[in-house]
C-alpha positions as CSV (number, residue, x, y, z in Angstrom):
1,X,-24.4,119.3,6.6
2,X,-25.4,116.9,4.1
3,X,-23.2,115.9,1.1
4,X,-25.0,115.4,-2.0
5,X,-23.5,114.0,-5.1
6,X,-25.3,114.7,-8.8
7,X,-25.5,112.0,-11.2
8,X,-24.1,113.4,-14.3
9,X,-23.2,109.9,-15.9
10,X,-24.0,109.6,-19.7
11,X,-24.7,106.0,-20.3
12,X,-22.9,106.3,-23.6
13,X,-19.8,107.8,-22.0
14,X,-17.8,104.3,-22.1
15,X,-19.0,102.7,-26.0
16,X,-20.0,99.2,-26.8
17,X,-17.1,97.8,-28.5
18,X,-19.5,97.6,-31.2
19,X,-20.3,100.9,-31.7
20,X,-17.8,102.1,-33.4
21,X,-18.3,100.4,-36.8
22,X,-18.9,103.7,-38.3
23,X,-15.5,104.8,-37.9
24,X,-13.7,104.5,-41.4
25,X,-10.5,107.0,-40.4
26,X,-8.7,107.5,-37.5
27,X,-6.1,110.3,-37.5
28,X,-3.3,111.3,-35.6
29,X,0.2,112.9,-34.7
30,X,2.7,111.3,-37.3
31,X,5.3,111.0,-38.7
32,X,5.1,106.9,-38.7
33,X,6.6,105.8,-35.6
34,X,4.6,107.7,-33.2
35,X,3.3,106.7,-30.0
36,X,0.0,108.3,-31.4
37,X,0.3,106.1,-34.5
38,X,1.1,103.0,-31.9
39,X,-2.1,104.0,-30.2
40,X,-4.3,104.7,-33.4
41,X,-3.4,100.9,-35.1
42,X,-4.1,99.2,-31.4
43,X,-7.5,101.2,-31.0
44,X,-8.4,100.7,-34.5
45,X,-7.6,96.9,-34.3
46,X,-9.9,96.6,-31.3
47,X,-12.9,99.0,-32.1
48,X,-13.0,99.9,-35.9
49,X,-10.8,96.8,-38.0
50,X,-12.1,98.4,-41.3
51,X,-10.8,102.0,-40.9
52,X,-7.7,103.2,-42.0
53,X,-5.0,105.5,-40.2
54,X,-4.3,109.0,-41.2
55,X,-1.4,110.7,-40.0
56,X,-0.5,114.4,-39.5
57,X,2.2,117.0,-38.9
58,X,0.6,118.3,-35.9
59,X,-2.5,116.8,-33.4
60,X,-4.0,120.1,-34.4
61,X,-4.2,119.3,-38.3
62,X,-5.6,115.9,-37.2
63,X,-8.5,117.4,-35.2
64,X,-9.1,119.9,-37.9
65,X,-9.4,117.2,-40.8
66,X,-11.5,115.1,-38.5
67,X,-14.0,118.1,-37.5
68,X,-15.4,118.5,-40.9
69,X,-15.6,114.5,-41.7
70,X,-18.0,111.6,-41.1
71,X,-16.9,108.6,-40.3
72,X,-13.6,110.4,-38.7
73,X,-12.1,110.5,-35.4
74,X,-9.0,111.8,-33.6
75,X,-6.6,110.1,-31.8
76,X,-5.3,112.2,-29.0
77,X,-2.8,112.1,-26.2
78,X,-3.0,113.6,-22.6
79,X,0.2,114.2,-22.4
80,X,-0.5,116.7,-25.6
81,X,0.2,119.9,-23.7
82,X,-2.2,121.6,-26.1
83,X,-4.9,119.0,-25.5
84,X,-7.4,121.5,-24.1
85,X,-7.2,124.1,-26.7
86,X,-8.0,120.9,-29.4
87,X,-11.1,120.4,-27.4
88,X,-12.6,123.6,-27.2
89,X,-11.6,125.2,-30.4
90,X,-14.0,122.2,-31.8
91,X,-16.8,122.3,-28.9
92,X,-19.4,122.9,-31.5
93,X,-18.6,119.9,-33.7
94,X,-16.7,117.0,-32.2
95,X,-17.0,115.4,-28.6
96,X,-15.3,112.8,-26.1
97,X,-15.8,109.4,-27.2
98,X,-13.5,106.9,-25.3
99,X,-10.4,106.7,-23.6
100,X,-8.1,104.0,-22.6
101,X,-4.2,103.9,-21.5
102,X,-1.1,101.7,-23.6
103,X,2.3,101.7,-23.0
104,X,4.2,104.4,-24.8
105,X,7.4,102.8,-26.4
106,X,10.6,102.9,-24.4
107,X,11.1,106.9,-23.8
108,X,15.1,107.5,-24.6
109,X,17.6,110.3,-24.4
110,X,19.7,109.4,-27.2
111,X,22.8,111.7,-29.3
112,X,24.4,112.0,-32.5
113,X,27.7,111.1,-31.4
114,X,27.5,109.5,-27.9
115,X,28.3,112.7,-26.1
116,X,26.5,114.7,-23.7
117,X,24.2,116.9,-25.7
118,X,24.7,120.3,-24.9
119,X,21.3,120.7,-27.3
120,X,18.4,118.5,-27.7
121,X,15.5,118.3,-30.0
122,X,12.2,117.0,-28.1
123,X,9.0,117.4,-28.7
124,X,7.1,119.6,-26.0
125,X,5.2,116.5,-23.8
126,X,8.7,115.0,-22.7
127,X,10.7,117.7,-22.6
128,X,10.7,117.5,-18.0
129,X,13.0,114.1,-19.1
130,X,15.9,116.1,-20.1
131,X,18.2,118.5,-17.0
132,X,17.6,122.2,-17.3
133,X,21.0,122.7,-17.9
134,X,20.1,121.3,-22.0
135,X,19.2,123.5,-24.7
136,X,15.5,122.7,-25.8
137,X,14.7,122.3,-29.6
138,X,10.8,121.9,-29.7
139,X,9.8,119.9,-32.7
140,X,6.4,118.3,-34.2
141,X,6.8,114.7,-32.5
142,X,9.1,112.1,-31.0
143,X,10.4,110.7,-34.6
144,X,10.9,114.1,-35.7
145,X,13.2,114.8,-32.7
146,X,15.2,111.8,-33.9
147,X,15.0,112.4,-37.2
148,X,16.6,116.3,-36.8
149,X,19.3,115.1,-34.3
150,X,20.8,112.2,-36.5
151,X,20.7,115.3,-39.4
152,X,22.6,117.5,-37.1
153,X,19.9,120.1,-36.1
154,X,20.9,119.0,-32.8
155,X,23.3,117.4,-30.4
156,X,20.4,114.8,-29.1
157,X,16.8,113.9,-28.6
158,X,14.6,112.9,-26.2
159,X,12.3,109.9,-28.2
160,X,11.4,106.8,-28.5
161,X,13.9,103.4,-28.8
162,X,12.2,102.4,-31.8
163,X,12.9,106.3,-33.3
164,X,16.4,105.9,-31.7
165,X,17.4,102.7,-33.3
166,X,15.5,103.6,-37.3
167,X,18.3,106.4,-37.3
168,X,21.3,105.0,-36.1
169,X,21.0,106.8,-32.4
170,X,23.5,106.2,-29.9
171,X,21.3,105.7,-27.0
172,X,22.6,107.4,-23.1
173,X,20.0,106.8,-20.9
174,X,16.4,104.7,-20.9
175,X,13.4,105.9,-19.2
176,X,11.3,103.2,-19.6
177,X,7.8,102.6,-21.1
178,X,4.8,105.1,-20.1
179,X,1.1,104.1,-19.2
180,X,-0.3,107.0,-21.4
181,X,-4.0,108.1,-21.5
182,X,-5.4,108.3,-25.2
183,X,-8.7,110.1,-26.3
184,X,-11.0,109.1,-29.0
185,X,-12.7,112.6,-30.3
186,X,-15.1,112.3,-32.6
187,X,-18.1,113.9,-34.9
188,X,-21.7,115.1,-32.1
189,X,-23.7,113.4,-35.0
190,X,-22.9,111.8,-38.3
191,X,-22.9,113.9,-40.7
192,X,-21.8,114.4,-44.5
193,X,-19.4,117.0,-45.0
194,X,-18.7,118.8,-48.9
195,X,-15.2,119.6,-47.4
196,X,-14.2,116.3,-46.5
197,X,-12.0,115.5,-49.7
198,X,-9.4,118.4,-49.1
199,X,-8.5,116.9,-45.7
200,X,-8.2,113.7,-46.8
């Protein structure tokens, strides 16, 4: 039996460098301090040294401001658990543009006081770094897992050393940087949107 392969390749699957002079925002999971952020400046600096970076409470507030904008595009993670449901709830409007793979910051488990926490606050990618015997807190992003363990919504946090070390974390164990996969999602076409402004 013969095995035949189909060609499906898009030619503009992987951009010229070039092409993305368009781009004027790139948006993102924030607070600032995220690996996303990390990600969106490096990108940015490579592909798009004009455009600024726009940061979110949640990946999905990102994609939605960046649906209804031209000149927009969206910063995502594959690690995002809810990657996939980003993607197709905006099928009709945005598409796969790039992809490429940094080093996440130093990945920490890190506590109030120094202790064993009996409860940590971790945002849902990383959350296979802490034993099942801990409590899970799920929060927005890495620096807000910091942030709400050094204000005592919990007893530690699974984040980043840089996120640690801004609030004063004790840190217990490293994991190490991660080679992370980030998406570029942006508009099918340029367009003009009337909307834009309110998701500035």
């Amino acid at each position: 039996m013969d095995l035949q392969i189909e060609n499906n390749a898009d030619p503009e699957y992987i951009p010229h460098p070039e092409t993305f002079g368009w781009v004027k925002q790139v948006h993102t999971l924030g607070p600032a301090g995220t690996n996303c952020e990390r990600a969106a400046l490096s990108w940015a600096m490579r592909r798009c040294q004009d455009a600024s970076v726009k940061l979110h409470r949640t990946m999905e507030q990102a994609a939605d401001s960046v649906a209804c904008q031209d000149g927009a595009v969206l910063v995502g993670v594959v690690a995002y658990p809810h990657l996939h449901s980003i993607i197709y709830a905006h099928i009709q409007k945005m598409k796969l543009l790039d992809v490429f793979i940094m080093n996440t910051d130093n990945m920490v488990l890190a506590s109030r006081t120094g202790a064993e926490p009996k409860i940590c606050a971790t945002h849902p990618a990383p959350e296979k770094l802490l034993p099942i015997t801990v409590e899970r807190r799920f929060v927005s992003s890495n620096v807000i897992a910091a942030r709400d363990c050094a204000e005592g919504h919990a007893d530690g946090c699974i984040t980043t050393l840089c996120a640690a070390e801004k609030f004063g974390l004790p840190i217990l164990r490293k994991f190490g940087p991660v080679p992370m996969g980030f998406t570029i999602h942006g508009p099918l076409e340029k367009r003009a949107c009337q909307d834009c402004t309110q998701h500035a």
